[in-house]
GUTORKE-195747 format. One record per atom (N, C-alpha, C): chain; residue number from 0; x, y, z; residue in three letters; atom name. Coordinates in Angstrom, 3 decimals. Atoms other than C-alpha are relative to their C-alpha. Layout:
% residues N
  chaine  num         x         y         z  residu  atome
       A  NUM         X         Y         Z     ALA     CA
...
This chain:
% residues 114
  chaine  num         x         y         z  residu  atome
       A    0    -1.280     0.665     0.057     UNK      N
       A    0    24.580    -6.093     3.879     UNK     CA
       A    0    -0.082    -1.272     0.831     UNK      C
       A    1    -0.202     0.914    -0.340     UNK      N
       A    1    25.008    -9.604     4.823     UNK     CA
       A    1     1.232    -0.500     0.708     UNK      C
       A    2    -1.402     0.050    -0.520     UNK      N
       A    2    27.875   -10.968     6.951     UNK     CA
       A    2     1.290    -0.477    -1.168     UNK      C
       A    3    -0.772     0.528     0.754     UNK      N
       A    3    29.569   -12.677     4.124     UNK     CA
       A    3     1.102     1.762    -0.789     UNK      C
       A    4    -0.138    -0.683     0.696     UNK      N
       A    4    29.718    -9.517     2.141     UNK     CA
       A    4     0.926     1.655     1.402     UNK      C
       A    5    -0.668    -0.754    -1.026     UNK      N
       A    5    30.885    -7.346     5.427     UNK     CA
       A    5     1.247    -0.999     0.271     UNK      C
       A    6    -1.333     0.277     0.189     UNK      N
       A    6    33.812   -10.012     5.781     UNK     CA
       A    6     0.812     0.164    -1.258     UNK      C
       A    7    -0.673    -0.035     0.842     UNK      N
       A    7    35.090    -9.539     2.430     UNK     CA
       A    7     0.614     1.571    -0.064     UNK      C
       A    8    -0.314    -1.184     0.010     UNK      N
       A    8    34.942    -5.850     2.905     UNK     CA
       A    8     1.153     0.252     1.259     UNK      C
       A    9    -0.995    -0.385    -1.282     UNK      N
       A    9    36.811    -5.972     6.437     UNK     CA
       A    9     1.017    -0.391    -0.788     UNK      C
       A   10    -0.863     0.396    -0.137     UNK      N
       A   10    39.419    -8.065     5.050     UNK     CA
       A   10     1.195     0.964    -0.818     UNK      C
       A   11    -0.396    -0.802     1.193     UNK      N
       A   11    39.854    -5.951     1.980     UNK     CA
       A   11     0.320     1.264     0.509     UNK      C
       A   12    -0.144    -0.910    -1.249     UNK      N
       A   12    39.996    -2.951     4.496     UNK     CA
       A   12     1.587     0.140     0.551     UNK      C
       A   13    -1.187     0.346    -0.331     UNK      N
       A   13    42.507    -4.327     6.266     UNK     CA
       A   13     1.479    -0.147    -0.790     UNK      C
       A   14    -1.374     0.185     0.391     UNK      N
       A   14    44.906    -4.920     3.781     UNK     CA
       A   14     0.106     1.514    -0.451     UNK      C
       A   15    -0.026    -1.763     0.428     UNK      N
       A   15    44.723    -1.078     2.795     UNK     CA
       A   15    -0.801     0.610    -0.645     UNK      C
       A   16     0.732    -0.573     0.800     UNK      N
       A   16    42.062    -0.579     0.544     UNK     CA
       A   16    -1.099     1.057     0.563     UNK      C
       A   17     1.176    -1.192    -0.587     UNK      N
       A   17    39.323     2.625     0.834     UNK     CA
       A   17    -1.023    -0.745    -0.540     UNK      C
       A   18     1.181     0.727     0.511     UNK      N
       A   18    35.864     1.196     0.258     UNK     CA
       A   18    -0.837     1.082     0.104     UNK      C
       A   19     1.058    -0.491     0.037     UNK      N
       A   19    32.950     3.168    -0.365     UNK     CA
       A   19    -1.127    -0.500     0.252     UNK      C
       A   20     1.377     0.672     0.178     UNK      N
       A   20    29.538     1.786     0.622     UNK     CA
       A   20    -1.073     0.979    -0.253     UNK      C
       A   21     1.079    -0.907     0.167     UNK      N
       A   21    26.626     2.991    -0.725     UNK     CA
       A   21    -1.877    -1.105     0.192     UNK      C
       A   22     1.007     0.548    -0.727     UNK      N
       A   22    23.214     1.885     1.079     UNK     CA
       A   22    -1.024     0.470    -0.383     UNK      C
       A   23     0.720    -0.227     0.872     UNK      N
       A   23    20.199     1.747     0.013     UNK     CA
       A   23    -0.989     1.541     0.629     UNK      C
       A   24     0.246    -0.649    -1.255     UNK      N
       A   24    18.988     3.600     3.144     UNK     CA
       A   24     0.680     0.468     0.795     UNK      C
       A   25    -0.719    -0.964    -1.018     UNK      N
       A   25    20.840     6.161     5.637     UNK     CA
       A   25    -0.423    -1.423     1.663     UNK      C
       A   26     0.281     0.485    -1.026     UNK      N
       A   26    18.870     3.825     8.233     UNK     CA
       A   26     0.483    -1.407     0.137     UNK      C
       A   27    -0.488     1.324     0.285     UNK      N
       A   27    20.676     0.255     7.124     UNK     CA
       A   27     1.614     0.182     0.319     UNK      C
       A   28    -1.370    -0.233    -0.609     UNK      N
       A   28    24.370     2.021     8.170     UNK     CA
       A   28     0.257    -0.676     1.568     UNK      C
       A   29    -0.454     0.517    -1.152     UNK      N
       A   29    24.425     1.481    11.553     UNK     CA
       A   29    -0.003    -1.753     0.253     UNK      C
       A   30     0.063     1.720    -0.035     UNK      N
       A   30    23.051    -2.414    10.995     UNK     CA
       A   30     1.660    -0.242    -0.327     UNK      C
       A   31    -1.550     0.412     0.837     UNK      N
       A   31    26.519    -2.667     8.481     UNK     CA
       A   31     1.085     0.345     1.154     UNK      C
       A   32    -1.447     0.053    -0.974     UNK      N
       A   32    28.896    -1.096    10.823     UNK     CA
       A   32     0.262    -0.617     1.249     UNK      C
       A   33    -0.412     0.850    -1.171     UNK      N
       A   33    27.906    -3.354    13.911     UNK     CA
       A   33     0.609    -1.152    -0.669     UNK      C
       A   34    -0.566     1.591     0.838     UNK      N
       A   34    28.631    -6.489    11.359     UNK     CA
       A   34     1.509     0.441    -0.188     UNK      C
       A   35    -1.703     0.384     0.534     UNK      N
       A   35    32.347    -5.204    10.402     UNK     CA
       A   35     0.278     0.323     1.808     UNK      C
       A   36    -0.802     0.097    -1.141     UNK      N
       A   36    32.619    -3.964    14.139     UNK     CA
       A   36     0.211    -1.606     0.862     UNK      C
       A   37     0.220     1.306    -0.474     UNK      N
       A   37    31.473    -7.612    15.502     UNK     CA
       A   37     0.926    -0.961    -0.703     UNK      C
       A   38    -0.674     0.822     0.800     UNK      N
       A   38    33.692    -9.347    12.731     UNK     CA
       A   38     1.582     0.017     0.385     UNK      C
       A   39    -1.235    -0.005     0.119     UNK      N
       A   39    36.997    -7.485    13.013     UNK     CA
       A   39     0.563     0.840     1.512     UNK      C
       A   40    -0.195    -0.861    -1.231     UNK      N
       A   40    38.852    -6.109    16.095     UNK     CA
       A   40     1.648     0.363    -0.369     UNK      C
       A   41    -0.936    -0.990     0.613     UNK      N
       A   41    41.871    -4.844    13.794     UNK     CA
       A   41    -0.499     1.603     0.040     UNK      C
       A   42     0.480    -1.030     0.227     UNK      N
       A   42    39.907    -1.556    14.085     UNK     CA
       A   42     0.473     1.214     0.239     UNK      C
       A   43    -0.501    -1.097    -0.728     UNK      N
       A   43    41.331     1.857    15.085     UNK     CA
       A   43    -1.075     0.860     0.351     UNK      C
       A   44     1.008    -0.903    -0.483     UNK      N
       A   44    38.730     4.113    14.697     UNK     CA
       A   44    -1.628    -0.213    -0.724     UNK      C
       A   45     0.830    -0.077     1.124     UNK      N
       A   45    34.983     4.245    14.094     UNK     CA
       A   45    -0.765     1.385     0.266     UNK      C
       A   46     0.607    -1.187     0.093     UNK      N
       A   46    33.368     7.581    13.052     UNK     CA
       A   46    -1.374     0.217    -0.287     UNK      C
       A   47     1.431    -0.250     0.641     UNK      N
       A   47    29.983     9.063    12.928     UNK     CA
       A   47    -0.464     1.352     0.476     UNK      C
       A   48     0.112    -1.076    -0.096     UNK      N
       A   48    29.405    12.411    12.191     UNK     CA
       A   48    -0.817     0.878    -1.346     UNK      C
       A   49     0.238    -0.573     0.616     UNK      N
       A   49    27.407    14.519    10.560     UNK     CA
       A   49    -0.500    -0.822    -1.202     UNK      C
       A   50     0.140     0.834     0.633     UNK      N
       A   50    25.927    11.712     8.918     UNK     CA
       A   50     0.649    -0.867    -0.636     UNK      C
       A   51    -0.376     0.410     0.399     UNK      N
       A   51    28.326    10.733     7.639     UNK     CA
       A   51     1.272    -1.087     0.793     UNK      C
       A   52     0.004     1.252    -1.159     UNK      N
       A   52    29.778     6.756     9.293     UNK     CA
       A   52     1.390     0.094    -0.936     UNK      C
       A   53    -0.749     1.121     0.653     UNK      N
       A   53    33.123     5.398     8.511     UNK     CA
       A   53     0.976    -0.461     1.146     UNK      C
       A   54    -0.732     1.360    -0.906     UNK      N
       A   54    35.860     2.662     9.887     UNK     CA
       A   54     1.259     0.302    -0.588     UNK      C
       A   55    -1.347    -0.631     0.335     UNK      N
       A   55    39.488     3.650     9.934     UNK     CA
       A   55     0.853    -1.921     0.686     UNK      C
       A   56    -0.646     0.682    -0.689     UNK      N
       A   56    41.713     0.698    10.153     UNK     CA
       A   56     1.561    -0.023    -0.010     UNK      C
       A   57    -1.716    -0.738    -0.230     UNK      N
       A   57    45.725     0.791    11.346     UNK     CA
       A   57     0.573    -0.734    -1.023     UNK      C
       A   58    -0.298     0.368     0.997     UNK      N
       A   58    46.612    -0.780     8.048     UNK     CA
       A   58     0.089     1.429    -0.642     UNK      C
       A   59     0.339    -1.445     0.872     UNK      N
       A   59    45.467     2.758     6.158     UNK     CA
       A   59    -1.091    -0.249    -0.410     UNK      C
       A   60     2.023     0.054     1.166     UNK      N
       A   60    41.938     1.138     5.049     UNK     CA
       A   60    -0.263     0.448     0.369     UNK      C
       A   61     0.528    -1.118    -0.857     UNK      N
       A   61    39.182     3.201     5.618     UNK     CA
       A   61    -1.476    -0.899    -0.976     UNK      C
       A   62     1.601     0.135     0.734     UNK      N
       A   62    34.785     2.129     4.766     UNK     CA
       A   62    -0.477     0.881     0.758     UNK      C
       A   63     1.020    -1.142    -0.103     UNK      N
       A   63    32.945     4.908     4.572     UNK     CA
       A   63    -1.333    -0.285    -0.651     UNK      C
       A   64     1.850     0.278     0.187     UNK      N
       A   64    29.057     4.653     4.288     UNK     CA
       A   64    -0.357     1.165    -0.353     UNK      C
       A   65     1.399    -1.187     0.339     UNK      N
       A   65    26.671     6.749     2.505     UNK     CA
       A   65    -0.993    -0.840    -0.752     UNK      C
       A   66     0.710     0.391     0.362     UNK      N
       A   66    23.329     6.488     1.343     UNK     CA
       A   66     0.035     0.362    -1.299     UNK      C
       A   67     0.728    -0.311     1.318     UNK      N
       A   67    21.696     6.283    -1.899     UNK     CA
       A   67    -0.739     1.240    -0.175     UNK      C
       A   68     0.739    -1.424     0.030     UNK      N
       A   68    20.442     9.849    -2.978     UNK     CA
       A   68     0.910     1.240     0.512     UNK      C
       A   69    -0.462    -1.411     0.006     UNK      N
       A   69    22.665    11.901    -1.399     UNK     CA
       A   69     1.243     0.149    -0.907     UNK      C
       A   70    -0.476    -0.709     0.851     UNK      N
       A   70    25.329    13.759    -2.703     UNK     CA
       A   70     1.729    -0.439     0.882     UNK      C
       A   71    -0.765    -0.283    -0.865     UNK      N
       A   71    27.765    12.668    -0.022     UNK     CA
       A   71     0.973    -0.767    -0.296     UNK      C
       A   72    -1.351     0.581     0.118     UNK      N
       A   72    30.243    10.594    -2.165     UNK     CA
       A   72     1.146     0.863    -0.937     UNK      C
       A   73    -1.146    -1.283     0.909     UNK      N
       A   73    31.351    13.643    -4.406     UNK     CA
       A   73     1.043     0.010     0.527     UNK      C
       A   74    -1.427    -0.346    -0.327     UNK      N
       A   74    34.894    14.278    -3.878     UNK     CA
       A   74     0.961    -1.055     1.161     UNK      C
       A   75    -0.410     1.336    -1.145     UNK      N
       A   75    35.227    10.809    -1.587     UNK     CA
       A   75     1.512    -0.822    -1.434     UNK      C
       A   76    -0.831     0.539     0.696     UNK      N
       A   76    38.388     9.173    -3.180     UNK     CA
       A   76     0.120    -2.164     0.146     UNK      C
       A   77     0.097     1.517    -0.393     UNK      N
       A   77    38.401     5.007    -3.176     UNK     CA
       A   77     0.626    -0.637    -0.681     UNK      C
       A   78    -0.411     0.903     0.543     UNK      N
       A   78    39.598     1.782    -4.455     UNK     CA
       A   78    -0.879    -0.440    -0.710     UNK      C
       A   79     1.093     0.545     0.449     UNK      N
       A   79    36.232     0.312    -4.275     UNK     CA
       A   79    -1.551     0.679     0.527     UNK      C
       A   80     1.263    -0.690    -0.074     UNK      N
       A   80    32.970     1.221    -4.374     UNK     CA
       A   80    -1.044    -1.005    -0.175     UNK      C
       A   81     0.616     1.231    -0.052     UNK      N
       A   81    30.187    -1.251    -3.159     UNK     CA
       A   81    -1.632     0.486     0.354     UNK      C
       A   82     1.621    -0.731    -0.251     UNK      N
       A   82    26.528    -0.798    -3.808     UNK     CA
       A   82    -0.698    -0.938     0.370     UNK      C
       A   83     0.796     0.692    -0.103     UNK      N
       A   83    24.664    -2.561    -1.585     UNK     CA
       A   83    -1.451    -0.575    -0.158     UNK      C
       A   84     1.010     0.446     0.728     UNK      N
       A   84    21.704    -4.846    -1.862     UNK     CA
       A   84    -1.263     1.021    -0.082     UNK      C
       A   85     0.528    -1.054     0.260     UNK      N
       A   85    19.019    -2.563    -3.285     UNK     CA
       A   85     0.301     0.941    -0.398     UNK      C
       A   86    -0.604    -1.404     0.545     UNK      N
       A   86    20.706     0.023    -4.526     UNK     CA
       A   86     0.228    -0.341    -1.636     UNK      C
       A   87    -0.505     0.359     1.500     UNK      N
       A   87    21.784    -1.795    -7.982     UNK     CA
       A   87    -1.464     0.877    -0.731     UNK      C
       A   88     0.711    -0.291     0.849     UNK      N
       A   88    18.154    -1.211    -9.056     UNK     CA
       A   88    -0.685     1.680    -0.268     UNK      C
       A   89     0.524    -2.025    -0.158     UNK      N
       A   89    17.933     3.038    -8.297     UNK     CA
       A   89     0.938     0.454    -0.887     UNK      C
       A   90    -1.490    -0.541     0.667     UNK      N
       A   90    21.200     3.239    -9.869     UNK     CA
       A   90    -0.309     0.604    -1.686     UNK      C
       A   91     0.595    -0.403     1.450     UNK      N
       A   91    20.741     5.442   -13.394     UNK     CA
       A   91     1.574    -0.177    -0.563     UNK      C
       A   92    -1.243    -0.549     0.974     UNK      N
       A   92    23.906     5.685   -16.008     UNK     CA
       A   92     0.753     1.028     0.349     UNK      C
       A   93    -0.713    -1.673    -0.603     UNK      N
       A   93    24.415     9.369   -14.857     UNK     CA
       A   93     0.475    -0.856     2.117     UNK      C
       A   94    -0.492     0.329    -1.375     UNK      N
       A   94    24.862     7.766   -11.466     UNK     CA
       A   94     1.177    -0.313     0.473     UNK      C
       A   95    -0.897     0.446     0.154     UNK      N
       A   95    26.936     5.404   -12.348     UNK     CA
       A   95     1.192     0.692    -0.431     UNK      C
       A   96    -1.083    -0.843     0.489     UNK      N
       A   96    29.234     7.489   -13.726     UNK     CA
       A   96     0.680     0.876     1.193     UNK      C
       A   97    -0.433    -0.665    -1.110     UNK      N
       A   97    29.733     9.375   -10.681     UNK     CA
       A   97     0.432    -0.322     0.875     UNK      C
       A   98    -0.755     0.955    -1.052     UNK      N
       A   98    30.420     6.417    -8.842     UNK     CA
       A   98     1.296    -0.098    -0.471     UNK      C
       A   99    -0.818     0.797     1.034     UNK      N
       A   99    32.804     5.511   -11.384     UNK     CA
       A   99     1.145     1.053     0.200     UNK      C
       A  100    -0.857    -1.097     0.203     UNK      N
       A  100    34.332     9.063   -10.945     UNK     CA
       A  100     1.241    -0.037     2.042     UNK      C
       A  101    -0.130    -0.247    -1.146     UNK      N
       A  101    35.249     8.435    -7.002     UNK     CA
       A  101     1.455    -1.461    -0.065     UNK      C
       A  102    -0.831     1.090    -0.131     UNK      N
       A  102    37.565     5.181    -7.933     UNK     CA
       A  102     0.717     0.289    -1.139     UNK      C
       A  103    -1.051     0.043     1.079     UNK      N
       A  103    39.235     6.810   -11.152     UNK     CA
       A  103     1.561     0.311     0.124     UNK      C
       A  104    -1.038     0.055    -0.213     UNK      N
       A  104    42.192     7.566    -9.673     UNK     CA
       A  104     0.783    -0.880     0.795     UNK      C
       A  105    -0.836     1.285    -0.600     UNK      N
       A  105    42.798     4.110    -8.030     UNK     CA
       A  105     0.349    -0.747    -1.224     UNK      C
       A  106    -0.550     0.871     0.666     UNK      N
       A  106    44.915     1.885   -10.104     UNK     CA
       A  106    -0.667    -1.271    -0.396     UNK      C
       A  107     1.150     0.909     0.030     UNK      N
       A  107    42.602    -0.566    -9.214     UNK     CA
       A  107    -1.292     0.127     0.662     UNK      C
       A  108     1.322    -0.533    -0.017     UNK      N
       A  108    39.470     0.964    -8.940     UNK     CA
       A  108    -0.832    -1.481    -0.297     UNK      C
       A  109     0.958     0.501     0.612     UNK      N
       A  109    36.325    -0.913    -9.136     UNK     CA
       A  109    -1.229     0.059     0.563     UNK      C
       A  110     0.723    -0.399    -0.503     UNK      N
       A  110    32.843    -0.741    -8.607     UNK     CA
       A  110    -0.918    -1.183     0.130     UNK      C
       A  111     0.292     1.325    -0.480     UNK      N
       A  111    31.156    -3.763    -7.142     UNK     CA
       A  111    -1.352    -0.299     0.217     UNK      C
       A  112     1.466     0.450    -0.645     UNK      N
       A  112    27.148    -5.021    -6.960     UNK     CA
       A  112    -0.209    -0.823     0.732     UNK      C
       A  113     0.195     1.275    -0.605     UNK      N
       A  113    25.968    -7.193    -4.471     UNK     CA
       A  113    -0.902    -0.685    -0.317     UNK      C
């Protein structure tokens, strides 16, 4: 993740939206969440547990991180869903679809490549 692409996500955050990130690597999370922590200091909370990272902000947004491969966006609910760089090219159809399944009940769902 690049800073550009971590300000668009804070801002989008901020105004209420849930974001999903999905990384290409478990080990490229912590890089991403110093960039939105260093960017934004709207923040309330940031979590990391059980592998699983995310950023709560007092708006109602929320970015939650997972990697590529696991299993750990099943039943995650979102707006958006952002597959960062590297990840576009692991991504299968059946994948996609599953991403696709985590933003179908946002109004404005969408699922975003970098």
């Amino acid at each position: 993740m690049n800073k550009y692409a971590a300000r668009g996500l804070a801002e989008s955050a901020e105004s209420g939206r849930k974001i999903l990130v999905i990384t290409e690597r478990a080990a490229t999370i912590p890089y991403a969440l110093n960039l939105l922590c260093d960017y934004d200091r709207n923040i309330k909370a940031v979590t990391s547990t059980n592998g699983m990272q995310s950023i709560s902000y007092h708006s109602g947004g929320r970015i939650e991180f997972r990697s590529y491969g696991s299993s750990g966006h099943r039943g995650v609910s979102a707006d958006t869903v952002f597959l960062d760089a590297g990840v576009d090219r692991l991504v299968s159809a059946l994948d996609l679809q599953s991403l696709r399944s985590c933003v179908a009940a946002s109004p404005t769902g969408e699922v975003i490549r970098a």
